[in-house]
mmCIF file of the N, C-alpha and C atoms, coordinates in Angstrom:
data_MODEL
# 
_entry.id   MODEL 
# 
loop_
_atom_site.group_PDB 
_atom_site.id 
_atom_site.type_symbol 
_atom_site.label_atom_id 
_atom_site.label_alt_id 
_atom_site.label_comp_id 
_atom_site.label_asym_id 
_atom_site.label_entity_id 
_atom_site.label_seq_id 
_atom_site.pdbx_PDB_ins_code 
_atom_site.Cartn_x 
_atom_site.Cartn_y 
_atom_site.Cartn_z 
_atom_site.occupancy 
_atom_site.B_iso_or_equiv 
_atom_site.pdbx_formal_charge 
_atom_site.auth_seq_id 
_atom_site.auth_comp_id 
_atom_site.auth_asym_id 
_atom_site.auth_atom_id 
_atom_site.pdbx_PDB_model_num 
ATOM 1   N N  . UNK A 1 1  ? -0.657  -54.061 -25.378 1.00 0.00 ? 1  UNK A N  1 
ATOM 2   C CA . UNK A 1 1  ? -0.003  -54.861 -24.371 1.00 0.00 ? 1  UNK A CA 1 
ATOM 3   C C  . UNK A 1 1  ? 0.549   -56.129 -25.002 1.00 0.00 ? 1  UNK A C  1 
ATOM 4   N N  . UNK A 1 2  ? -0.023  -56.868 -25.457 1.00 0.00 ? 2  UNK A N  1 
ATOM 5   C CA . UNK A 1 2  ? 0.280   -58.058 -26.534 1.00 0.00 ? 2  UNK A CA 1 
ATOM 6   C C  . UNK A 1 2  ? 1.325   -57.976 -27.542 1.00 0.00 ? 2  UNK A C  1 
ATOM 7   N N  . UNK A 1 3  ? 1.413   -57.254 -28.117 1.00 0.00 ? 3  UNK A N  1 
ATOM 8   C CA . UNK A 1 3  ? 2.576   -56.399 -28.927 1.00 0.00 ? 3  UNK A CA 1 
ATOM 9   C C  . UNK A 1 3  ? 3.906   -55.906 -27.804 1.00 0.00 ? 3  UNK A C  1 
ATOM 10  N N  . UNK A 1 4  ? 3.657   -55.691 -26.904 1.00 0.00 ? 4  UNK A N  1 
ATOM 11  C CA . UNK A 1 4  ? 5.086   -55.218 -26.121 1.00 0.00 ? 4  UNK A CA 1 
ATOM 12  C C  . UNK A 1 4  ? 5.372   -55.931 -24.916 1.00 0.00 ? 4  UNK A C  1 
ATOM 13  N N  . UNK A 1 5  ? 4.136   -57.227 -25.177 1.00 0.00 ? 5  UNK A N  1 
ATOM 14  C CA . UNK A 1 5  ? 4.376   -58.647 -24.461 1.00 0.00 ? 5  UNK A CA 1 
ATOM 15  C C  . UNK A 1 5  ? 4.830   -58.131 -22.785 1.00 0.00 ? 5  UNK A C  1 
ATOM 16  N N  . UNK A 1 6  ? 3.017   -57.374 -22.588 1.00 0.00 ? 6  UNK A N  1 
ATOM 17  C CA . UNK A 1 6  ? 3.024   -56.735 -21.013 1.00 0.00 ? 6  UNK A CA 1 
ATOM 18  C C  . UNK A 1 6  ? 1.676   -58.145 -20.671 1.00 0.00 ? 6  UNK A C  1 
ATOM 19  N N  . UNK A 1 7  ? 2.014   -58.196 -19.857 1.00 0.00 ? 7  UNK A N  1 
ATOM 20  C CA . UNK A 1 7  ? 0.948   -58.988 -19.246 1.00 0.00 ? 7  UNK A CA 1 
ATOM 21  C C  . UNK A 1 7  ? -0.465  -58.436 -18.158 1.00 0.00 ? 7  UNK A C  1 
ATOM 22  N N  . UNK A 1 8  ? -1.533  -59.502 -18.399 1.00 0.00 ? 8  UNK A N  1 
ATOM 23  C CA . UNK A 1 8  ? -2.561  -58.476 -17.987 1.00 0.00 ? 8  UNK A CA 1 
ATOM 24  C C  . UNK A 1 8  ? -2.349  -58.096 -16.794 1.00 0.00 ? 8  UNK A C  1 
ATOM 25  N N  . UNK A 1 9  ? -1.994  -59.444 -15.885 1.00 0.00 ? 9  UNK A N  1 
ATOM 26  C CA . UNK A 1 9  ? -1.311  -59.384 -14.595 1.00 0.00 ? 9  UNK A CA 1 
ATOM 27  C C  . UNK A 1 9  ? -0.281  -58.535 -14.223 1.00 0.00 ? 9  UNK A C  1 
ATOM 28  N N  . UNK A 1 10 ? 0.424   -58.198 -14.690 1.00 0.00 ? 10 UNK A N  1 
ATOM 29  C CA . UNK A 1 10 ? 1.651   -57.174 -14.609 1.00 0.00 ? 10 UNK A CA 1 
ATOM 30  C C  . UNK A 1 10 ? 0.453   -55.731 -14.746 1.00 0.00 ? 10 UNK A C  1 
ATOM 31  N N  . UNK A 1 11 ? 0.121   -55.697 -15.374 1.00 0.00 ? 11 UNK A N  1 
ATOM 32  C CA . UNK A 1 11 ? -0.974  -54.067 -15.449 1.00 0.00 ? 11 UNK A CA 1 
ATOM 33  C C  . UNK A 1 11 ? -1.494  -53.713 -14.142 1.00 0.00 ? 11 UNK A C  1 
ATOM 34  N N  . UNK A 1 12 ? -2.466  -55.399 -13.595 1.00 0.00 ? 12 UNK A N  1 
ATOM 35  C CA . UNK A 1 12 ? -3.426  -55.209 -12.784 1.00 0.00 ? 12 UNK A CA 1 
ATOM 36  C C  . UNK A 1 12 ? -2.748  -54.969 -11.245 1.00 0.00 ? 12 UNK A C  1 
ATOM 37  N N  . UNK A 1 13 ? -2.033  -55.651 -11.418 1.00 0.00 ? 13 UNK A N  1 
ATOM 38  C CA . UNK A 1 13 ? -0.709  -55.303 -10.286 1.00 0.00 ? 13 UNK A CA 1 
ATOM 39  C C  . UNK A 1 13 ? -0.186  -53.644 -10.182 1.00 0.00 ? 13 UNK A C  1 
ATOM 40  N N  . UNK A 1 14 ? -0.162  -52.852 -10.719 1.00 0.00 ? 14 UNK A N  1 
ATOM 41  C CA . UNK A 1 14 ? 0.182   -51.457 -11.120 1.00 0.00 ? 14 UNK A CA 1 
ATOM 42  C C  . UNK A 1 14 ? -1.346  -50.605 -10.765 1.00 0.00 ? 14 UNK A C  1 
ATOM 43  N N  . UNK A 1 15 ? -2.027  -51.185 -11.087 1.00 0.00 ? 15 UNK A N  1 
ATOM 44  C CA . UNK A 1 15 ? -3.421  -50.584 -10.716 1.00 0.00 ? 15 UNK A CA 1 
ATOM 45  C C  . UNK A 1 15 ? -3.488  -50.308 -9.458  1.00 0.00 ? 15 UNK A C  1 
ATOM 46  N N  . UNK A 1 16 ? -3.677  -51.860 -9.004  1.00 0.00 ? 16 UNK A N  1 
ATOM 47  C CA . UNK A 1 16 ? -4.252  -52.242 -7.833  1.00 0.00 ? 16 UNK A CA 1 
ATOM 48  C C  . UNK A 1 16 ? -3.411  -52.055 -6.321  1.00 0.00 ? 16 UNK A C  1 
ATOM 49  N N  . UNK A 1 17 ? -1.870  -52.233 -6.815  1.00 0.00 ? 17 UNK A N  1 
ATOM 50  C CA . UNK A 1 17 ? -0.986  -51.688 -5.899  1.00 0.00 ? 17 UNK A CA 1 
ATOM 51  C C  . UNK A 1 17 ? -0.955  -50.412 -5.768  1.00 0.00 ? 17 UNK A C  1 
ATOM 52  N N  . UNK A 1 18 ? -0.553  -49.832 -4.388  1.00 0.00 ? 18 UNK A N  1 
ATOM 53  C CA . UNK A 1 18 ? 0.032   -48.441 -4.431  1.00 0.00 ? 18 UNK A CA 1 
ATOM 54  C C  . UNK A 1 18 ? 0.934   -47.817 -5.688  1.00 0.00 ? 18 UNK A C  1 
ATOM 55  N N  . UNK A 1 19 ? 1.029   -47.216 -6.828  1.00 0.00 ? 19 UNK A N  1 
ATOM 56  C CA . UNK A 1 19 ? 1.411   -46.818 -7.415  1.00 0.00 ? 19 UNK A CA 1 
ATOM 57  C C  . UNK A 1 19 ? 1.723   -45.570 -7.568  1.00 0.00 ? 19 UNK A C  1 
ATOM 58  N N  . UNK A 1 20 ? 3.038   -44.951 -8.088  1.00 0.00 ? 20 UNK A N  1 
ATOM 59  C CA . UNK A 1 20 ? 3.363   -43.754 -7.675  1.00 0.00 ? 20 UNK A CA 1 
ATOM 60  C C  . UNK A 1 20 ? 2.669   -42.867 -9.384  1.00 0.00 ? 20 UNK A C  1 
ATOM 61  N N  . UNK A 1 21 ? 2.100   -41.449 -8.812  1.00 0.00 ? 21 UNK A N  1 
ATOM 62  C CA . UNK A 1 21 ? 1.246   -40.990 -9.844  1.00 0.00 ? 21 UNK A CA 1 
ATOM 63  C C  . UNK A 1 21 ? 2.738   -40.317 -10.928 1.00 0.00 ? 21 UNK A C  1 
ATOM 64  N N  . UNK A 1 22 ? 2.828   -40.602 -12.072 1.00 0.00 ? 22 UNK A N  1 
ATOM 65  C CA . UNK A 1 22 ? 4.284   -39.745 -12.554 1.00 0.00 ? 22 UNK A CA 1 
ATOM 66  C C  . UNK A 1 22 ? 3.514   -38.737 -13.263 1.00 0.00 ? 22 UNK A C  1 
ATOM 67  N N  . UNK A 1 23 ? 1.722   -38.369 -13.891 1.00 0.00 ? 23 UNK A N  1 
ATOM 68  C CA . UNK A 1 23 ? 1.244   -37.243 -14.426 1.00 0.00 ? 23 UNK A CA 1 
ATOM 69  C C  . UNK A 1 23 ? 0.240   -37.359 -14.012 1.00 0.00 ? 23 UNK A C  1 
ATOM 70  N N  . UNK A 1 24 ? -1.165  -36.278 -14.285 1.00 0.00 ? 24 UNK A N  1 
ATOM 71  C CA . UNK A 1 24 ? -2.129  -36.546 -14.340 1.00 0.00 ? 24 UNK A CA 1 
ATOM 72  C C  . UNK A 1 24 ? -2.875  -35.587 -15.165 1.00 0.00 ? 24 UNK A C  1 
ATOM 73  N N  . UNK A 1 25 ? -3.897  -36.035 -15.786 1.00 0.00 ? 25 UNK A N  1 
ATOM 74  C CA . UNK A 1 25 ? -4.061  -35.266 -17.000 1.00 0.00 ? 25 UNK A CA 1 
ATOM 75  C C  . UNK A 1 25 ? -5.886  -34.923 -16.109 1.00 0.00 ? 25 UNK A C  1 
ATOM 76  N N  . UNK A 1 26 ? -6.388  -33.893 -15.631 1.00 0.00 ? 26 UNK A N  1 
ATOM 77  C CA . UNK A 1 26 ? -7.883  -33.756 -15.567 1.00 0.00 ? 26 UNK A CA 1 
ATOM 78  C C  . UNK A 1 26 ? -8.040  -33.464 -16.073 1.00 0.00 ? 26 UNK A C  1 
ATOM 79  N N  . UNK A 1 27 ? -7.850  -33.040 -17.851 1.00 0.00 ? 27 UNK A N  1 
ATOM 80  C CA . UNK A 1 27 ? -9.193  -32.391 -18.392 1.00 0.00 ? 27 UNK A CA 1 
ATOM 81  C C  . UNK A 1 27 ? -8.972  -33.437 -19.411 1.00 0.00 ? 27 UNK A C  1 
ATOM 82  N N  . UNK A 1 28 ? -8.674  -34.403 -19.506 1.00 0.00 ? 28 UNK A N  1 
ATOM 83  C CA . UNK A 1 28 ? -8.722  -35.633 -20.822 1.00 0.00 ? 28 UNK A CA 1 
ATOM 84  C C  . UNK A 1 28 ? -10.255 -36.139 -20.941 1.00 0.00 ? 28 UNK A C  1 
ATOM 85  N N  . UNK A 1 29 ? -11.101 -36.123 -21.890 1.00 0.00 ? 29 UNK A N  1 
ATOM 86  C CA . UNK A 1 29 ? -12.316 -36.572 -21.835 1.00 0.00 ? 29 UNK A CA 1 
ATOM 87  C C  . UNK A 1 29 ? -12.257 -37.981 -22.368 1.00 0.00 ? 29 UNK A C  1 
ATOM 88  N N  . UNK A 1 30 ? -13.610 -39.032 -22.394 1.00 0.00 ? 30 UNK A N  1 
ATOM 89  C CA . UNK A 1 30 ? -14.461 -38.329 -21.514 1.00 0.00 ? 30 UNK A CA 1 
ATOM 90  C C  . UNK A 1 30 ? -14.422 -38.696 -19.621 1.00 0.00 ? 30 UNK A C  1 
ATOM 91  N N  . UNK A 1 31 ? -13.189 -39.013 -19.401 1.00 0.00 ? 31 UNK A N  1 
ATOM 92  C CA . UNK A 1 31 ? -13.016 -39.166 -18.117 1.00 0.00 ? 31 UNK A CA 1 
ATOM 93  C C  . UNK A 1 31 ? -10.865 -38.549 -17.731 1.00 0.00 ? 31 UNK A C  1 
ATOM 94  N N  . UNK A 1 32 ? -11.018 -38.055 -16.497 1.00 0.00 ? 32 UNK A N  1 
ATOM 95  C CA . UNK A 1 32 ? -9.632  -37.770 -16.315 1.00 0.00 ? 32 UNK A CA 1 
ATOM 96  C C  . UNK A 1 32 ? -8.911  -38.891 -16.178 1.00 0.00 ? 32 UNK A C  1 
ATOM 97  N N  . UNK A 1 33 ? -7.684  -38.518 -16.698 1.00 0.00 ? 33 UNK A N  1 
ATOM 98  C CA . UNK A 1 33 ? -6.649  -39.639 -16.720 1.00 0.00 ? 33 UNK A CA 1 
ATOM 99  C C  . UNK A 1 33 ? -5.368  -39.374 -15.714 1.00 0.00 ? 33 UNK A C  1 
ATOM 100 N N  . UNK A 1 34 ? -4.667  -40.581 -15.676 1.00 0.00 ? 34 UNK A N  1 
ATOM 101 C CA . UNK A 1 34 ? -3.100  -40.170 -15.209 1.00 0.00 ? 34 UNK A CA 1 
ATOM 102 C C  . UNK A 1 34 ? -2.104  -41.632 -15.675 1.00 0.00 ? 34 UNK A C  1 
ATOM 103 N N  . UNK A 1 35 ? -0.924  -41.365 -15.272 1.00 0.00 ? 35 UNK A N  1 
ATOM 104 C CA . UNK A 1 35 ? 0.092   -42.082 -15.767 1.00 0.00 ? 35 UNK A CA 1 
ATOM 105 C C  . UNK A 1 35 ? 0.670   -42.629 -14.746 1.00 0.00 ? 35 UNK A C  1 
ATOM 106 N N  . UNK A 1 36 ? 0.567   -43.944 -14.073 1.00 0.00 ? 36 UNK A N  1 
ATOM 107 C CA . UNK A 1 36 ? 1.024   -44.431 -13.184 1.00 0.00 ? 36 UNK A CA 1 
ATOM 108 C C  . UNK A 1 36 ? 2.257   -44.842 -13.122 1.00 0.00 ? 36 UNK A C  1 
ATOM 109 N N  . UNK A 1 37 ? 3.461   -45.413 -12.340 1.00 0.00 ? 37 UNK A N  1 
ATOM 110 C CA . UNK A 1 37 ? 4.485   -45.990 -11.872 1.00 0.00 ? 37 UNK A CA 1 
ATOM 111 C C  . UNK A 1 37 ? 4.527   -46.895 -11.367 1.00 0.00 ? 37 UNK A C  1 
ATOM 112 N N  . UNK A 1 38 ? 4.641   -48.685 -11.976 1.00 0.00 ? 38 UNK A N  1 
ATOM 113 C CA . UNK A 1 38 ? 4.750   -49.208 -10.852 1.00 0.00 ? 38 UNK A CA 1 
ATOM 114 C C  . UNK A 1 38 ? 5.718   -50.313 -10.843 1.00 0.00 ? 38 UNK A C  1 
ATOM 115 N N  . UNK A 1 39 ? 6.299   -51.597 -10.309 1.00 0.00 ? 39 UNK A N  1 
ATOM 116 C CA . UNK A 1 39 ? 7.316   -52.265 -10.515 1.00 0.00 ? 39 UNK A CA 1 
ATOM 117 C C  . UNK A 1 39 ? 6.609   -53.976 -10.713 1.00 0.00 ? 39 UNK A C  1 
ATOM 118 N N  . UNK A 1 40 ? 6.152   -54.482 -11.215 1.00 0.00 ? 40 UNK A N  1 
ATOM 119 C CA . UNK A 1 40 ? 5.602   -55.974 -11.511 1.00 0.00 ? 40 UNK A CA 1 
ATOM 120 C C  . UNK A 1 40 ? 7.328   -56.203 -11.551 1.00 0.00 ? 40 UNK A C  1 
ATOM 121 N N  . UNK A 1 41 ? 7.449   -57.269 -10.864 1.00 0.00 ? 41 UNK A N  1 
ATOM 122 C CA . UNK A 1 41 ? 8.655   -58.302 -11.399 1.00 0.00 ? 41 UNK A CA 1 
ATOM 123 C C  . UNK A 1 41 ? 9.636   -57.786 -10.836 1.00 0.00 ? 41 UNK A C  1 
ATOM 124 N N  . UNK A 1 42 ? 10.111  -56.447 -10.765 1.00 0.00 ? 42 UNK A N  1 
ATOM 125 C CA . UNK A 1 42 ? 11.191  -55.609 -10.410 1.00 0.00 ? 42 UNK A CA 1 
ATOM 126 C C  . UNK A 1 42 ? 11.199  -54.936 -11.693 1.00 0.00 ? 42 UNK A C  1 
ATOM 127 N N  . UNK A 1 43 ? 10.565  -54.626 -12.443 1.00 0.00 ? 43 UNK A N  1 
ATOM 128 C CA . UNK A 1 43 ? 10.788  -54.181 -13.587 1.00 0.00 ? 43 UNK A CA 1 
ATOM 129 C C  . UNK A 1 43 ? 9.281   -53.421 -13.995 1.00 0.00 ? 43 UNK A C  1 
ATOM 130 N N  . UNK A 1 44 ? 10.023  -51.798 -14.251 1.00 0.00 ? 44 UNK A N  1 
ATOM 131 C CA . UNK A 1 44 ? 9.565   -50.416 -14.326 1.00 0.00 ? 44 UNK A CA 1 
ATOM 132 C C  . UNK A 1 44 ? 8.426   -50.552 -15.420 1.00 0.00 ? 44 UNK A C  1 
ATOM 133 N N  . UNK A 1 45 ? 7.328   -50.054 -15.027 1.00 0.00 ? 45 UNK A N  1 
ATOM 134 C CA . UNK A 1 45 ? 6.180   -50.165 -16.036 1.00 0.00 ? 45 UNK A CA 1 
ATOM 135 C C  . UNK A 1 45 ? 5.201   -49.159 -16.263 1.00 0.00 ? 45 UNK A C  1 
ATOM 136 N N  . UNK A 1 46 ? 5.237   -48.133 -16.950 1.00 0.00 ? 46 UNK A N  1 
ATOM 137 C CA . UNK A 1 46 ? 4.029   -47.263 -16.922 1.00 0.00 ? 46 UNK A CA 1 
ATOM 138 C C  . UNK A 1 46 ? 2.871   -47.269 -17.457 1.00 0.00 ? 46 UNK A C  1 
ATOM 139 N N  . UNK A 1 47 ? 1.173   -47.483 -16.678 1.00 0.00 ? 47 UNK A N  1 
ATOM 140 C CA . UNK A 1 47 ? 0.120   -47.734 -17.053 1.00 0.00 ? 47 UNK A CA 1 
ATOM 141 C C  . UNK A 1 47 ? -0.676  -46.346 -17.129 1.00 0.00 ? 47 UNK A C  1 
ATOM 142 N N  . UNK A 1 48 ? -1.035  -45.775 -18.255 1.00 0.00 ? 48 UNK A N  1 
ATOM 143 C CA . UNK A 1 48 ? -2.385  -44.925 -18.508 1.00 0.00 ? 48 UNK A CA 1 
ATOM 144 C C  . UNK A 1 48 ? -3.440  -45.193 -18.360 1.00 0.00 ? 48 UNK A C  1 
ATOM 145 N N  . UNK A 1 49 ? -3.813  -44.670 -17.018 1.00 0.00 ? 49 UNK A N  1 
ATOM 146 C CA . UNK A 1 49 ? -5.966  -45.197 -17.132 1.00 0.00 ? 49 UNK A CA 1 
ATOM 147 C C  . UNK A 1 49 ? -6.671  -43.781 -16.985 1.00 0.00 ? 49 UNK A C  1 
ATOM 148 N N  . UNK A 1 50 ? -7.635  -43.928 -17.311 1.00 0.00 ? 50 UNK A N  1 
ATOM 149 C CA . UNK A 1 50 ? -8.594  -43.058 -16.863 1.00 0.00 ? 50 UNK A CA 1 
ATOM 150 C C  . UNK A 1 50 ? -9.851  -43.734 -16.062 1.00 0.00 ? 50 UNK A C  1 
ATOM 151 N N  . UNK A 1 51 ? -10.024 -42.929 -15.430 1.00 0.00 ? 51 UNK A N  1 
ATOM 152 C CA . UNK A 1 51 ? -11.273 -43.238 -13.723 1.00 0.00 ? 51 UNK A CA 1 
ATOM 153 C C  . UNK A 1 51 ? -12.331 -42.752 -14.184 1.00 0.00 ? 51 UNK A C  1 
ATOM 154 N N  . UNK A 1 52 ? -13.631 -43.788 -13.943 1.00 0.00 ? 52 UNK A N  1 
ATOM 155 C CA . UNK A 1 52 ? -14.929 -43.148 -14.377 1.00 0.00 ? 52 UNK A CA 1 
ATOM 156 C C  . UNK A 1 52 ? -15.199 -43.391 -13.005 1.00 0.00 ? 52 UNK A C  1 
ATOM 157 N N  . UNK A 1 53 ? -15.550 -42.398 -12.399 1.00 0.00 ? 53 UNK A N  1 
ATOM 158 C CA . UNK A 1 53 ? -15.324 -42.700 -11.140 1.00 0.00 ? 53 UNK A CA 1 
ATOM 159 C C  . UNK A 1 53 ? -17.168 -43.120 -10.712 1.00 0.00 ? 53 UNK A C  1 
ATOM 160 N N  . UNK A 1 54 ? -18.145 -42.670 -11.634 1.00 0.00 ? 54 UNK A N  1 
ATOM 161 C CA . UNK A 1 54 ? -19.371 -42.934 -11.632 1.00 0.00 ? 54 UNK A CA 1 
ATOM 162 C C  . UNK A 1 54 ? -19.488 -44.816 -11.540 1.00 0.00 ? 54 UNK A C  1 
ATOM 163 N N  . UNK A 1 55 ? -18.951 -45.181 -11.731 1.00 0.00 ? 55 UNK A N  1 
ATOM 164 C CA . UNK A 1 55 ? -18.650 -46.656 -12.429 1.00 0.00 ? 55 UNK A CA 1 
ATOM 165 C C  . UNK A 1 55 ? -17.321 -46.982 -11.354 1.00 0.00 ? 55 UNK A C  1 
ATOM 166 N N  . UNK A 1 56 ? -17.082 -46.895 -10.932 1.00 0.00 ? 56 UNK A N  1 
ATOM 167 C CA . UNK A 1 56 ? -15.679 -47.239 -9.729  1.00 0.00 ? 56 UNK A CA 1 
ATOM 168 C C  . UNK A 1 56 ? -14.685 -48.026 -10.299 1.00 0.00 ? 56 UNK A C  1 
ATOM 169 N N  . UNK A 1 57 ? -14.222 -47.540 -11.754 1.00 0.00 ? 57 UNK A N  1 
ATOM 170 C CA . UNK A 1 57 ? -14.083 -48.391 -12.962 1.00 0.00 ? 57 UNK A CA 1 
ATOM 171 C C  . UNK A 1 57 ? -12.639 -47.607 -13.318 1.00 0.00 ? 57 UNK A C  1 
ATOM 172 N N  . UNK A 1 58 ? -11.421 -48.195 -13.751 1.00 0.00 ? 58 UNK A N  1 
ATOM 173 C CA . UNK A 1 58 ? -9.972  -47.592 -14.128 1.00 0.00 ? 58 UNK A CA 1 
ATOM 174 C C  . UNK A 1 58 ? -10.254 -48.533 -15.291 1.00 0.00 ? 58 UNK A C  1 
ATOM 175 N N  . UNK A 1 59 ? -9.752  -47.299 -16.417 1.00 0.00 ? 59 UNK A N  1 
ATOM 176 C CA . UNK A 1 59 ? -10.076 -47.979 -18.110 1.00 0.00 ? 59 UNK A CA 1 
ATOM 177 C C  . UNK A 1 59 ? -8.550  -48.161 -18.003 1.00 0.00 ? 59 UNK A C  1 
ATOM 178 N N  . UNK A 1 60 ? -7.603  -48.868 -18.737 1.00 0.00 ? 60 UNK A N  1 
ATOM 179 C CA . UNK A 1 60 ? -6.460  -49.066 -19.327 1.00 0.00 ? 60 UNK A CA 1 
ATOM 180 C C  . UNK A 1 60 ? -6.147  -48.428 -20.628 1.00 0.00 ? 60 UNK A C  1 
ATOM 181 N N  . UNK A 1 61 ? -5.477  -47.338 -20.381 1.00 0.00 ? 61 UNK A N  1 
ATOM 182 C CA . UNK A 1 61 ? -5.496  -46.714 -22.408 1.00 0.00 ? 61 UNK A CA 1 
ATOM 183 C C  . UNK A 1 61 ? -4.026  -47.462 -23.392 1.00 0.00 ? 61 UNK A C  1 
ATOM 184 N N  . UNK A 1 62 ? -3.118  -47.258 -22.125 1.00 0.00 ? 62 UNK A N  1 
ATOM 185 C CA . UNK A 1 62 ? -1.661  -48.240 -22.861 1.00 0.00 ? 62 UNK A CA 1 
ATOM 186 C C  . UNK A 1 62 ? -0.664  -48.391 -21.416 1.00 0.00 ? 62 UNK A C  1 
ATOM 187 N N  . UNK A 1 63 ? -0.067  -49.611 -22.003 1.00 0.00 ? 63 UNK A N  1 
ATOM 188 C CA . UNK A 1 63 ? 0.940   -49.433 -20.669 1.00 0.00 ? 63 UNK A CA 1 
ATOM 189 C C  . UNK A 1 63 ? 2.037   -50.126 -21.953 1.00 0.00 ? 63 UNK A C  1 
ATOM 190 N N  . UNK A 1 64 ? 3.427   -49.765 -21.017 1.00 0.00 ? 64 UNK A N  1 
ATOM 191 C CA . UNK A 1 64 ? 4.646   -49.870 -21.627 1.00 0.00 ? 64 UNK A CA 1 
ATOM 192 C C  . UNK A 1 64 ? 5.848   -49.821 -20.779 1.00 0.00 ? 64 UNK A C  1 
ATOM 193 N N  . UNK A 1 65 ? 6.420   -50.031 -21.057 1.00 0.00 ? 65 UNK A N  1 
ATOM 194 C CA . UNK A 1 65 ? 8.030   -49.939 -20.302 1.00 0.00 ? 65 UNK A CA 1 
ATOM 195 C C  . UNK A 1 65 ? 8.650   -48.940 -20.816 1.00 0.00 ? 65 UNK A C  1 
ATOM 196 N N  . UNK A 1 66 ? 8.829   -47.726 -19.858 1.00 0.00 ? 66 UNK A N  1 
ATOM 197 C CA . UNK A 1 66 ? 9.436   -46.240 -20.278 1.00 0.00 ? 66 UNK A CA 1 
ATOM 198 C C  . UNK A 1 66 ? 11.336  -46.889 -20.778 1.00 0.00 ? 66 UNK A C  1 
ATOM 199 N N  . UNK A 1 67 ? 11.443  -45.925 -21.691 1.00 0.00 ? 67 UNK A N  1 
ATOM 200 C CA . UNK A 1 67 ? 12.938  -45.621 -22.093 1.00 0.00 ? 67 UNK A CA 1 
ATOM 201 C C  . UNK A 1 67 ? 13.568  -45.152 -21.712 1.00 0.00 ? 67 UNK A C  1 
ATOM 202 N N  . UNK A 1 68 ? 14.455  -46.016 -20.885 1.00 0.00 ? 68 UNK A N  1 
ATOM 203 C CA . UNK A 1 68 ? 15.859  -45.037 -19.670 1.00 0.00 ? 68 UNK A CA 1 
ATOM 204 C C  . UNK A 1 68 ? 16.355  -43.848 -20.987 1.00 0.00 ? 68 UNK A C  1 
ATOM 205 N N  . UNK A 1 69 ? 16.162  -43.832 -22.417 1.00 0.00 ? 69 UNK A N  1 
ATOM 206 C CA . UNK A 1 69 ? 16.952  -42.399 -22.904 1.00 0.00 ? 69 UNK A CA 1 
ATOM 207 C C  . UNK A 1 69 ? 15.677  -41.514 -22.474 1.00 0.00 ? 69 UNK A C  1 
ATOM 208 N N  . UNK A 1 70 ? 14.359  -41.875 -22.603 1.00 0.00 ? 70 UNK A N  1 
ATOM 209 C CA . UNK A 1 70 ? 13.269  -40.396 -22.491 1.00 0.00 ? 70 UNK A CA 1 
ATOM 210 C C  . UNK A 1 70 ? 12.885  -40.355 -21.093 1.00 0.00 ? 70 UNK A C  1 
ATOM 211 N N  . UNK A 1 71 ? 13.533  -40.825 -20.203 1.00 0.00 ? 71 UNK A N  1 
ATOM 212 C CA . UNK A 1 71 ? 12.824  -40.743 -18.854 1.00 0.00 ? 71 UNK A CA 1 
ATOM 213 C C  . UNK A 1 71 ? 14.200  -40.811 -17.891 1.00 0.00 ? 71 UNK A C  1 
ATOM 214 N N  . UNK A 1 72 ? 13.743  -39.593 -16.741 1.00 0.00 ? 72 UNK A N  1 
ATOM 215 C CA . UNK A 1 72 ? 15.003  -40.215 -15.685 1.00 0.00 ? 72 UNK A CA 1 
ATOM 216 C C  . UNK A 1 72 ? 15.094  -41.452 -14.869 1.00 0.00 ? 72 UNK A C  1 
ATOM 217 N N  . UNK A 1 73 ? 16.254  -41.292 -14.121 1.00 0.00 ? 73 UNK A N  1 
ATOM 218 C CA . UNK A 1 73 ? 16.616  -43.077 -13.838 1.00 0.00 ? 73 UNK A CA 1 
ATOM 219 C C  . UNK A 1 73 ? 15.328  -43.554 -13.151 1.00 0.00 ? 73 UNK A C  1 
ATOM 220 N N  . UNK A 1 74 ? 14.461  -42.687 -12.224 1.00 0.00 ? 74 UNK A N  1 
ATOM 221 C CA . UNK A 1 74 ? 13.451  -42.784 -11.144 1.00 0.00 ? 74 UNK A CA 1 
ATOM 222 C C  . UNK A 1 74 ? 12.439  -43.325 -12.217 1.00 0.00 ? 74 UNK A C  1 
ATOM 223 N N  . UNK A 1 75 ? 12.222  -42.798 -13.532 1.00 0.00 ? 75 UNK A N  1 
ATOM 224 C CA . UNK A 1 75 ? 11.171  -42.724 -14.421 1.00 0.00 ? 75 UNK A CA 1 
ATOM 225 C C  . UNK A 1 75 ? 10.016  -42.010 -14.043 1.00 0.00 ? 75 UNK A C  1 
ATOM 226 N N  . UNK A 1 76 ? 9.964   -40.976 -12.855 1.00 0.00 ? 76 UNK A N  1 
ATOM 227 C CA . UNK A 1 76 ? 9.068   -40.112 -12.781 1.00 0.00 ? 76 UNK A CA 1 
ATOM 228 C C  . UNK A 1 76 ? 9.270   -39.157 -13.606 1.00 0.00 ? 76 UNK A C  1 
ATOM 229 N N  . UNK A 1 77 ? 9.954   -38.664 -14.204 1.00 0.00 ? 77 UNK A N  1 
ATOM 230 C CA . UNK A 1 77 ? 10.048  -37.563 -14.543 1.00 0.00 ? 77 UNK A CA 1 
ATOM 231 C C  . UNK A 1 77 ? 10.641  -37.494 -16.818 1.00 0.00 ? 77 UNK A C  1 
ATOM 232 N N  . UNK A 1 78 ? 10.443  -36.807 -17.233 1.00 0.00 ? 78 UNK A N  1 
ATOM 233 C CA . UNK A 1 78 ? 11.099  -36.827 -18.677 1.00 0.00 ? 78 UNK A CA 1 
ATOM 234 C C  . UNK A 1 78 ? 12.240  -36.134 -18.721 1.00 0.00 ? 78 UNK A C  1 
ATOM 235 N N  . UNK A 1 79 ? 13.204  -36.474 -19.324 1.00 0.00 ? 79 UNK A N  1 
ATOM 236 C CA . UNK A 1 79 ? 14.383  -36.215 -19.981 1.00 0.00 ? 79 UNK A CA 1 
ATOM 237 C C  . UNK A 1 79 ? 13.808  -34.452 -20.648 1.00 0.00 ? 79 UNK A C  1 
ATOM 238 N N  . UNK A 1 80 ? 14.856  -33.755 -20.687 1.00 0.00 ? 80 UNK A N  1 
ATOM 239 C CA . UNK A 1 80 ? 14.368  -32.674 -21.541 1.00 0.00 ? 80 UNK A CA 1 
ATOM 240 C C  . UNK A 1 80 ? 15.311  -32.826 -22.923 1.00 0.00 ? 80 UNK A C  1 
# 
């Protein structure tokens, strides 16, 4: 995050808001993951967590700002 100068606030905002799911990975150990959608600022941000859901706990694995060339305009979806 520090490196692509995302802020923690901008993440926690993506969490914590309604966020639209763009994957979800259940068999990622050792907890399932997914790839969220969400807009901090007006500006498109995708956060990876995984849910320990024992722990009521969303880990952060990376978040980033998708690439209008590898993603469609919505950014739900990948470019083929």
């Amino acid at each position: 995050m520090f490196q692509r100068a995302i802020s923690t606030s901008a993440v926690e905002e993506v969490g914590l808001r309604p966020a639209v799911v763009v994957e979800e990975y259940p068999d990622d150990q050792p907890f399932p993951s997914r790839l969220l959608l969400g807009w901090p600022q007006g500006e498109a941000l995708h956060v990876h967590v995984a849910a320990d859901k024992a722990a009521d706990t969303l880990i952060v694995i990376t978040a980033y700002r998708p690439d209008p060339a590898r993603w469609e305009s919505d950014f739900t979806g990948r470019k083929p």
